[in-house]
N, C-alpha and C positions, 0 to 999 in steps of 0.2 A: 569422165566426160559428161554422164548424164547430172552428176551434179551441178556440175560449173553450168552444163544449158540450162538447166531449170534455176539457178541463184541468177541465172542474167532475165530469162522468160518471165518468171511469175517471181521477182525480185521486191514484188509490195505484198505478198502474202509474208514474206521473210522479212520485213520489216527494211529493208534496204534504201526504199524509195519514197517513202512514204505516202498516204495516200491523199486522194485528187481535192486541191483544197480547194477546187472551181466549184464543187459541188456544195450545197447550200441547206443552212438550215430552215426549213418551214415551222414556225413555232407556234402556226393553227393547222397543222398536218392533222395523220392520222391518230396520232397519239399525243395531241394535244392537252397538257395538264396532268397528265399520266404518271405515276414513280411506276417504275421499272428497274430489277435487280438482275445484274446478269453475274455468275460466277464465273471463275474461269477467262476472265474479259482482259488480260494482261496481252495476249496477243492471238493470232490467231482467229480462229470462228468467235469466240467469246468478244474479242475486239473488235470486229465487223459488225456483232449483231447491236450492240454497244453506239456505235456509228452511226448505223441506219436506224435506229429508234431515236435516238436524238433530232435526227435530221426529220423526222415525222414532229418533233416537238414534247416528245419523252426528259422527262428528267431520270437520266441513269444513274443510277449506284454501279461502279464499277468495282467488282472484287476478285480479288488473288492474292498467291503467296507474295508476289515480287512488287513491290513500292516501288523503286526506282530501276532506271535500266542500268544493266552492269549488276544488277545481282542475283540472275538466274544466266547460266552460259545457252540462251537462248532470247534472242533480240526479247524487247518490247519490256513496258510495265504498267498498271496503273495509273499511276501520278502522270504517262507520256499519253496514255489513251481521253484521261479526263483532260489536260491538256489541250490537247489539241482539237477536242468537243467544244470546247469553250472558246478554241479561238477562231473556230467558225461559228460561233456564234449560239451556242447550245449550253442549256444546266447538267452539268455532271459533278460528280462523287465520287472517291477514291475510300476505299475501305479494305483494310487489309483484313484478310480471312485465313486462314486453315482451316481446311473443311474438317477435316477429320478432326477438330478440337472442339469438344461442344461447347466453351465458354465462346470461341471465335464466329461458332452461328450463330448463336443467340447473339452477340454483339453486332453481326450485320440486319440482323432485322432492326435491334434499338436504335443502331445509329443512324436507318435509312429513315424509322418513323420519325426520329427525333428532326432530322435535316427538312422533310417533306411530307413528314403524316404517311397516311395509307398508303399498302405498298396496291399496284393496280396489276403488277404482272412481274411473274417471276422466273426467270429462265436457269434452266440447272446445266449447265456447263461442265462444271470445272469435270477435269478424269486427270488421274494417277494412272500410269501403266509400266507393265513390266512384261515382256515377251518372254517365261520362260516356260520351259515344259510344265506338264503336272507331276509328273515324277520327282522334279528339283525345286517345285515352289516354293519355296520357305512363306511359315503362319503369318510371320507378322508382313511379308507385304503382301498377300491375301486379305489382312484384315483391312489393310491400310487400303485397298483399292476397293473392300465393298463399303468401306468405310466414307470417304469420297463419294464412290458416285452408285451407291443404295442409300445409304443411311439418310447421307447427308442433304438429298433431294427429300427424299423420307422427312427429316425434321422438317425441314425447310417450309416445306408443304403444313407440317402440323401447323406452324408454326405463323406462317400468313395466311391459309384457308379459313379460318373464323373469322377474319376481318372481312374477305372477301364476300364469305356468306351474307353476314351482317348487311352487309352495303346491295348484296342482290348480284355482285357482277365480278369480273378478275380474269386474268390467266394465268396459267401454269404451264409451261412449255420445257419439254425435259428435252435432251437432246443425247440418242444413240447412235447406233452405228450398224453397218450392214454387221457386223462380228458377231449380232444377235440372231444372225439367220442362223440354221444346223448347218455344218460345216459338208461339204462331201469327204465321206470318210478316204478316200482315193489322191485326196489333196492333203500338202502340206497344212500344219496349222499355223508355222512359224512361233507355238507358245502362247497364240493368243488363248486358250480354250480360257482362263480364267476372266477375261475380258470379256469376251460372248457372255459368260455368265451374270456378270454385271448387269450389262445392256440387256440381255434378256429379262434380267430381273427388274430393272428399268421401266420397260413396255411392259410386262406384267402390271406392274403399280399405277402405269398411266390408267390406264384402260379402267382399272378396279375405282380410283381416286376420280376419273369420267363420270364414273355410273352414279356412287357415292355424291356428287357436287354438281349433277343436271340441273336438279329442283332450284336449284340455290342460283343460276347464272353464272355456274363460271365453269370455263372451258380449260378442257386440261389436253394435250396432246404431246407427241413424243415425234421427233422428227429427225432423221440418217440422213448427213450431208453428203455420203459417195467420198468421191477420193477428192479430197481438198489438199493444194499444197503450203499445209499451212506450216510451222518453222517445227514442230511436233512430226508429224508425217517426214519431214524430207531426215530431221535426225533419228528416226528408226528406220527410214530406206524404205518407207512402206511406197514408194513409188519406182517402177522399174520400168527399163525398155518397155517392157510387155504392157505397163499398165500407165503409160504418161500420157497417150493419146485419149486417156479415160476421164483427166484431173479435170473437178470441176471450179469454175472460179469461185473466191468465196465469195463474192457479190450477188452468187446466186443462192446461197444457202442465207446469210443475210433476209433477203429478200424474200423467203420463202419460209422463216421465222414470224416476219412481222406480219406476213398475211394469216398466221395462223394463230395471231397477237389480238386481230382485231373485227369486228363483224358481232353477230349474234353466238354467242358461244353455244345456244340450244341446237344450230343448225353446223356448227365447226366446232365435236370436242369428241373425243375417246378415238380419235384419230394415231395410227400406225402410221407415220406418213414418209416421202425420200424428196430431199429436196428437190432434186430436175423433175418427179412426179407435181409436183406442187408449183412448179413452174409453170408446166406444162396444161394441167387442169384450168388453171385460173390466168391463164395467157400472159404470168408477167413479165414486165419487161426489167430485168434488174438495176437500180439506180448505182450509179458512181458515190463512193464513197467517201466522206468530208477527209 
């Protein structure tokens, strides 16, 4: 039952409905002229954040494994996200990626500079996950998950920060999860401990990669959406009776990306942040999605 309510409730996070094409692009918004790379942008948080930077007047590079829908068994893709950017009236880019393949990063950074020059802000997305014990984890999808989302935020960073420096300004916006808090040992972990490890190691790097990239103007921060029912969430069940009165819409994590995208990065960076925190601080009011 509680699945069937939530595929009809929040049926545009699932890709079912899709989203509000009344909503408009501003193309001298906030992020006006801007490249921006979001990973992980096939569906979901990545696809929201995607959305609402364009709709500031962002030109997004949109990357993930899935090109077309119908070939991950979970709605959405790239080519449907850049799509439908563009016919609200936005610049977008489809870039196919595997994070964990270092020919496949380095390819999204060439192909973004080559489409639009300099990248101006780069959001680390994309996660691999697996719920299982530590006892039964098998090496290689450990490596495959810090490989995704350490490493490859890691490169990502080498990899556009000397432009950013050069030019004086940029962002870097990594995106974790409450899983990097310490668990109450008294509570289940459902398998996630290798996850936490991630995102902990995550926030670590923000923070260091903050401090490292002040002098220079660009802002790096890391930001935990809460419980979003995005099409990831609802196929590991990670929402239940107990915890569906909690879900938060992703229009508000959106929203609370791009305030932390744009401003003085001296006075907004080496931030730990959560998105209803950041809502909340800076009074936003979240926009409707193209």
């Amino acid at each position: 039952m509680l699945d069937k309510e939530l595929d009809k409730e929040l049926g545009k996070d699932l890709g079912k409905e899709g989203w509000d094409m009344t909503a408009a692009i501003n193309k001298n918004g906030l992020l006006a002229g801007k490249v921006a790379v979001i990973t992980g942008a096939s569906r979901g948080i990545g696809d929201a954040i995607a959305r609402r930077f364009a709709m500031e007047g962002a030109k997004v590079v949109v990357s993930a494994r899935t090109v077309e829908s119908g070939e991950h068994f979970l709605p959405g893709s790239i080519n449907q996200t850049v799509s439908e950017i563009k016919a609200a009236g936005g610049e977008a880019l489809a870039v196919k990626a595997d994070l964990a393949i270092a020919e496949d990063r380095a390819n999204l950074v060439a192909a973004t500079m080559d489409a639009y020059g300099a990248i101006d802000i780069l959001i680390n997305n994309a996660a691999i996950t697996y719920f299982i014990p530590v006892v039964d984890f098998p090496e290689k999808r450990f490596r495959l998950m810090m490989d995704v989302q350490v490493w490859a935020p890691f490169e990502l960073a080498q990899l556009v920060a000397p432009q950013m420096q050069e030019r004086g300004s940029g962002w870097i916006l990594n995106i974790s999860s409450h899983a990097a808090l310490h668990p109450d040992k008294k509570l289940s972990g459902r398998g996630s401990t290798v996850y936490g490890m991630c995102k902990a190691a995550l926030e670590r790097f923000t923070t260091g990669l903050a401090s490292e990239l002040y002098d220079y103007g660009v802002g790096v921060n890391v930001i935990s959406p809460g419980l979003v029912a995005t099409p990831g969430v609802i196929h590991h069940k990670l929402i239940t009776e107990e915890s569906k009165d909690r879900v938060t819409p992703v229009e508000h994590m959106a929203e609370a990306c791009l305030r932390l995208c744009n401003g003085d990065p001296k006075a907004l960076t080496g931030r730990i942040d959560y998105a209803d925190a950041v809502i909340e601080e800076f009074n936003l009011d979240p926009a409707d999605l193209i």
